[in-house]
C-alpha positions as CSV (number, residue, x, y, z in Angstrom):
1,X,125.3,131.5,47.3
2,X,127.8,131.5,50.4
3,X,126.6,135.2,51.4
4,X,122.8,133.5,51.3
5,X,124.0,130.9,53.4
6,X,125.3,133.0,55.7
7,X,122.8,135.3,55.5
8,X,120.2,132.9,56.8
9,X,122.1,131.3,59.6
10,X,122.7,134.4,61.1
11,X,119.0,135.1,60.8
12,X,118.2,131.3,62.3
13,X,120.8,132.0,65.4
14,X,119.0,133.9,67.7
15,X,115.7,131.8,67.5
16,X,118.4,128.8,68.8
17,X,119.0,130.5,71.8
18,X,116.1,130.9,73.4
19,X,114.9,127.3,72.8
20,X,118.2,125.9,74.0
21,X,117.5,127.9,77.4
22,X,114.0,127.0,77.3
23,X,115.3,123.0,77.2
24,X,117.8,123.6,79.9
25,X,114.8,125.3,82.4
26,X,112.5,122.1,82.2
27,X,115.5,120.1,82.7
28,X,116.0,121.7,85.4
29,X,112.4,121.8,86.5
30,X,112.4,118.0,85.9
31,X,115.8,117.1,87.8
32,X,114.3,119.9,91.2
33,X,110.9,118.2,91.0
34,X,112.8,114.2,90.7
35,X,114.4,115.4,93.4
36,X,111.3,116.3,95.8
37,X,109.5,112.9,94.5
38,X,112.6,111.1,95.7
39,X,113.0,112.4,99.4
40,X,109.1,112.1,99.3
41,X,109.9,108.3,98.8
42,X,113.1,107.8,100.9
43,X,110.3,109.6,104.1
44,X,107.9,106.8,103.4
45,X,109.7,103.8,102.5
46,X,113.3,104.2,104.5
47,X,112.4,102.6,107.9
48,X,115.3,104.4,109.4
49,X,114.8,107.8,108.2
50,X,112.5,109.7,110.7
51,X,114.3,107.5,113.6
52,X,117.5,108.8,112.6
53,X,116.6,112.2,111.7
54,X,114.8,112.3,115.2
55,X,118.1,111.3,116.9
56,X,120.1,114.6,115.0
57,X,121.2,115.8,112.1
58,X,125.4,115.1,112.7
59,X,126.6,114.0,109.2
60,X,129.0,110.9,111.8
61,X,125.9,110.2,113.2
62,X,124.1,109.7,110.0
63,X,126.7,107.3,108.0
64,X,127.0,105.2,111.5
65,X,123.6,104.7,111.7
66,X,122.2,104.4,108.2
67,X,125.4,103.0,106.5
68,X,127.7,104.5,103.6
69,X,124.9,104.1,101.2
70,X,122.1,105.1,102.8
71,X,123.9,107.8,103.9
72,X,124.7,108.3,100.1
73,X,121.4,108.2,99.1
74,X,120.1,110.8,101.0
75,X,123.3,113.3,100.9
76,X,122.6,113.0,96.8
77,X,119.2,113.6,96.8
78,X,119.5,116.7,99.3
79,X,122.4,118.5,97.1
80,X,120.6,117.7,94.1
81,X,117.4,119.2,95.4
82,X,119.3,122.3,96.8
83,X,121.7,122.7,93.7
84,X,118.8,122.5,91.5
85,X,116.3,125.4,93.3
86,X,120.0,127.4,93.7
87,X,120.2,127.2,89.8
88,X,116.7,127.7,88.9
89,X,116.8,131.3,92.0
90,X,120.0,132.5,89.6
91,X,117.9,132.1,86.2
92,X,115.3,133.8,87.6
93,X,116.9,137.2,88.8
94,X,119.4,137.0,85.4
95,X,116.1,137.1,83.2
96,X,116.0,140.1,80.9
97,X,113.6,142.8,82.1
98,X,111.7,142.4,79.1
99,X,110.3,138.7,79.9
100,X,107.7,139.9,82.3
101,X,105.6,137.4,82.1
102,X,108.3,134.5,82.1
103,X,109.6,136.1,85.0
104,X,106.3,135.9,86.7
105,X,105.5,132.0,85.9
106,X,108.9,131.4,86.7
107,X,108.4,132.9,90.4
108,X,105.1,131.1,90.8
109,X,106.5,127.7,89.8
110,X,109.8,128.3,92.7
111,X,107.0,129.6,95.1
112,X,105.1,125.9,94.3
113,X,108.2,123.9,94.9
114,X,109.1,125.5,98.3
115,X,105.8,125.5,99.3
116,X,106.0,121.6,98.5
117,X,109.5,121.5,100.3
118,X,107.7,122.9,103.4
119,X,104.6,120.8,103.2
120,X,107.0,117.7,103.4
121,X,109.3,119.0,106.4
122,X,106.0,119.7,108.5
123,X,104.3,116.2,107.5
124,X,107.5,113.9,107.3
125,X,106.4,112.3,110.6
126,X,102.7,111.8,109.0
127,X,104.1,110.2,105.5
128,X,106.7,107.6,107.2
129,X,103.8,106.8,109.3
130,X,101.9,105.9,106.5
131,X,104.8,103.9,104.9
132,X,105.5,101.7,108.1
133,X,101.4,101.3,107.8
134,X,102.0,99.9,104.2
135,X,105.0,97.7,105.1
136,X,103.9,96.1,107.9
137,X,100.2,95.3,106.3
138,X,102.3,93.1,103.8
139,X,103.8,91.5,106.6
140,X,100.4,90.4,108.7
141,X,100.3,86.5,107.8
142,X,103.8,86.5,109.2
143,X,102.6,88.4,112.1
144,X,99.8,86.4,112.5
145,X,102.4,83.1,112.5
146,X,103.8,84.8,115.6
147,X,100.4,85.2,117.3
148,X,98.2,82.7,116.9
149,X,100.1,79.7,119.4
150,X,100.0,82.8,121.9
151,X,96.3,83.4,121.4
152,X,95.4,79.6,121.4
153,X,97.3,79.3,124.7
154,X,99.4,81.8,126.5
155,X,102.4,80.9,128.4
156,X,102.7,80.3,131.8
157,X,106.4,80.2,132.7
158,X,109.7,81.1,131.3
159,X,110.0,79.0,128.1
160,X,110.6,78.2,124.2
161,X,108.5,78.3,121.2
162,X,108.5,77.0,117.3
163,X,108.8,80.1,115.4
164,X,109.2,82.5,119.0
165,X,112.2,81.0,120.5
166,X,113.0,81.3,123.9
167,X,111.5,83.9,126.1
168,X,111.3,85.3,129.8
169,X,108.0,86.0,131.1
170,X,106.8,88.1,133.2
171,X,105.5,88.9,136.0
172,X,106.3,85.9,138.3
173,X,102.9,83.4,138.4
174,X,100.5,85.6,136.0
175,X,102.3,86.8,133.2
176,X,101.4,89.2,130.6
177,X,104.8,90.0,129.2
178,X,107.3,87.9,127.2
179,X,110.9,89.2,126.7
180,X,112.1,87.4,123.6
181,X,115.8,86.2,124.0
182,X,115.6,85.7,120.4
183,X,113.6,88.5,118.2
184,X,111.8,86.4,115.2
185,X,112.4,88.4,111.6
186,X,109.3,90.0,110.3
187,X,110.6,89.8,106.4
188,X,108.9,90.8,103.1
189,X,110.0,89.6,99.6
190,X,109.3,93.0,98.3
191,X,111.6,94.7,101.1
192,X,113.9,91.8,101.2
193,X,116.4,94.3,102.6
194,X,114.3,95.4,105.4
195,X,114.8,93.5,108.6
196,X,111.8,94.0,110.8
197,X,111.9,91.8,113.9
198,X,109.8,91.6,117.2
199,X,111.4,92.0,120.7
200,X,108.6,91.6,123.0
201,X,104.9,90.4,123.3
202,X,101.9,92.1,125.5
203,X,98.9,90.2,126.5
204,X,95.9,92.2,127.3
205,X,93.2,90.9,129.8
206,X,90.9,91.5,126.9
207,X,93.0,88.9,125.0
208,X,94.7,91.6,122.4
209,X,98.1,89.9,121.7
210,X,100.3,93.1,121.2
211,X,104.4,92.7,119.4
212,X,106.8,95.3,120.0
213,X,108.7,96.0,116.5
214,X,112.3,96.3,118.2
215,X,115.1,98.2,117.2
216,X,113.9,101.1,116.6
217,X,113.2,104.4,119.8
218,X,110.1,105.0,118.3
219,X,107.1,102.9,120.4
220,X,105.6,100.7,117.2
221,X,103.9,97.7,118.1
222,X,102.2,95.2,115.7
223,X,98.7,94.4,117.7
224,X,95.8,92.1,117.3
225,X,92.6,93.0,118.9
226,X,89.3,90.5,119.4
227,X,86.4,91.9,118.2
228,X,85.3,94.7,119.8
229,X,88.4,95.5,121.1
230,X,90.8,98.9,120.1
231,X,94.6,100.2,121.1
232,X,94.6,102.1,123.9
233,X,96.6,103.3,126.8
234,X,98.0,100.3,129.1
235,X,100.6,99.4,131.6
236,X,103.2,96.6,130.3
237,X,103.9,93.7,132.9
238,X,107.1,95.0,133.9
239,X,105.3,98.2,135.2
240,X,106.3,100.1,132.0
241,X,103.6,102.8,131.3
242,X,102.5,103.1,127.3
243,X,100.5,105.9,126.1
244,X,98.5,105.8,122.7
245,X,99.8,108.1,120.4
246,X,98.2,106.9,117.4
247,X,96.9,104.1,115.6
248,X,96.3,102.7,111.9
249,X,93.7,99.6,111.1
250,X,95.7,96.9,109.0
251,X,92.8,94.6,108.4
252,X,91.9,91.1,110.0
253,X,91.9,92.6,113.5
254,X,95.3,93.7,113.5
255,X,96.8,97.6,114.3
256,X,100.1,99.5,113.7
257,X,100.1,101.2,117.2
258,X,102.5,103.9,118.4
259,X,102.7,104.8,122.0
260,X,104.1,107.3,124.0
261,X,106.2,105.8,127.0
262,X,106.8,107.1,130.4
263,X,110.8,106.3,131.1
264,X,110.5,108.0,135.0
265,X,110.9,105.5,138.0
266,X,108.4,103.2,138.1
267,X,107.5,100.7,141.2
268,X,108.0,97.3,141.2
269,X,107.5,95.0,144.4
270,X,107.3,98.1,146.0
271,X,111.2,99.0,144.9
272,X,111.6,102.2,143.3
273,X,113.1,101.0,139.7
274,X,113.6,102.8,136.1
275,X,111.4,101.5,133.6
276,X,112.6,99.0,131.4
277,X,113.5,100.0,127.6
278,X,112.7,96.5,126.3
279,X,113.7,97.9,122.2
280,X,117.0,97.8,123.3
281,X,117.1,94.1,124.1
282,X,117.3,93.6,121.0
283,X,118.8,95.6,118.2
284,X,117.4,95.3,114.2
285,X,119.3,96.2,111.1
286,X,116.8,97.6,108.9
């Protein structure tokens, strides 16, 4: 009876072995492709991701400006991503010679992942577009607080308003520019970490009220447009020169816009003086 036992155990152990590996590849498969899904969502949703990762790729840099966390975050999904592919690469070549066609479904599904890995390095900038579009599209009635006293009547002078604060504006006697001293939040419950805030308002003559998202390099403004009206290139009332870069419809009228910006010497009074970087006014935790 004990030899039968043993008999069929030893007959039952090699059939474990290849199962257990089996298990242990799509577990692997499932932790490389959690990983790809999770920078995929850290591009779109992380507000400071493509600013910082524009700025360099220092790891000092990264925890100063993102935070421990953040900077934890990422730094974990990155080594799980590459310590997952580096484990599935060492299966692949240790594979018997016999498992041809394991071998060769195993190569396809590595060639699908980097080819994934590559699609997202080349379209970062394109995703976190898209998730800035989605964030600030929950955020357009709180927008709209901040622009509807401006389009009902447009200040004049230096001054202070409910919900604005106090402002510069500028030029002198016709201004089209307001330089707030105190950037409103642009919140969202469902982002309740996020801090979104506006650091200076455009007036167009066709009566688009345009907000600058502040404290971030990247040139996003927040703009509403009349009817019949669309972003497009202009020059900011401190002589600052904006170039469209690209634009997203939000609905009711209103526009994610991103602008190029010309930092040369600009003239002003007729003095030669460097254009303003108004996103530095005012700095934003997000």
């Amino acid at each position: 009876m004990t030899m039968h036992l043993l008999v069929n155990s030893f007959r039952q152990s090699p059939s474990r072995k290849p199962v257990n590996a089996a298990v242990r590849m799509r577990s692997l498969w499932a932790v490389h492709f959690a990983a790809i899904i999770g920078v995929a969502m850290v591009v779109m949703l992380d507000l400071r991701f493509e600013s910082i990762l524009n700025s360099g790729l220092s790891v000092q840099r990264i925890v100063k400006d993102a935070g421990w966390w953040r900077a934890g975050v990422w730094f974990g999904l990155a080594a799980l991503a590459v310590g997952s592919l580096g484990m599935l690469c060492v299966r692949m070549f240790l594979r018997k010679q016999g498992a041809a066609s394991g071998a060769i479904i195993h190569l396809l599904g590595i060639t699908a992942a980097v080819a994934l890995w590559c699609s997202l390095a080349l379209n970062h900038s394109a995703l976190a577009w898209q998730g800035k579009r989605m964030r600030i599209s929950m955020r357009v009635d709180q927008l709209e607080d901040i622009a509807a006293p401006l389009r009902d009547q447009w200040p004049q002078r230096d001054s202070e308003l409910p919900g604005i604060g106090p402002f510069m504006a500028y030029p002198f006697g016709k201004p089209s520019t307001l330089i707030l001293l105190q950037s409103p939040p642009v919140s969202s419950p469902l982002f309740a970490s996020d801090s979104l805030c506006v650091s200076a308002v455009e007036r167009s003559g066709a009566g688009a009220i345009k907000l600058q998202l502040g404290g971030s390099p990247l040139e996003d403004w927040a703009e509403w447009h009349p009817r019949g009206s669309r972003p497009r290139s202009f020059t900011g009332g401190l002589s600052d020169r904006h170039s469209l870069h690209s634009s997203a419809p939000l609905g009711h009228g209103w526009f994610l816009v991103r602008y190029n910006v010309d930092r040369t010497a600009t003239r002003v009074d007729g003095i030669a003086k460097p254009s303003p970087d108004r996103s530095s006014r005012s700095a934003v935790a997000i």
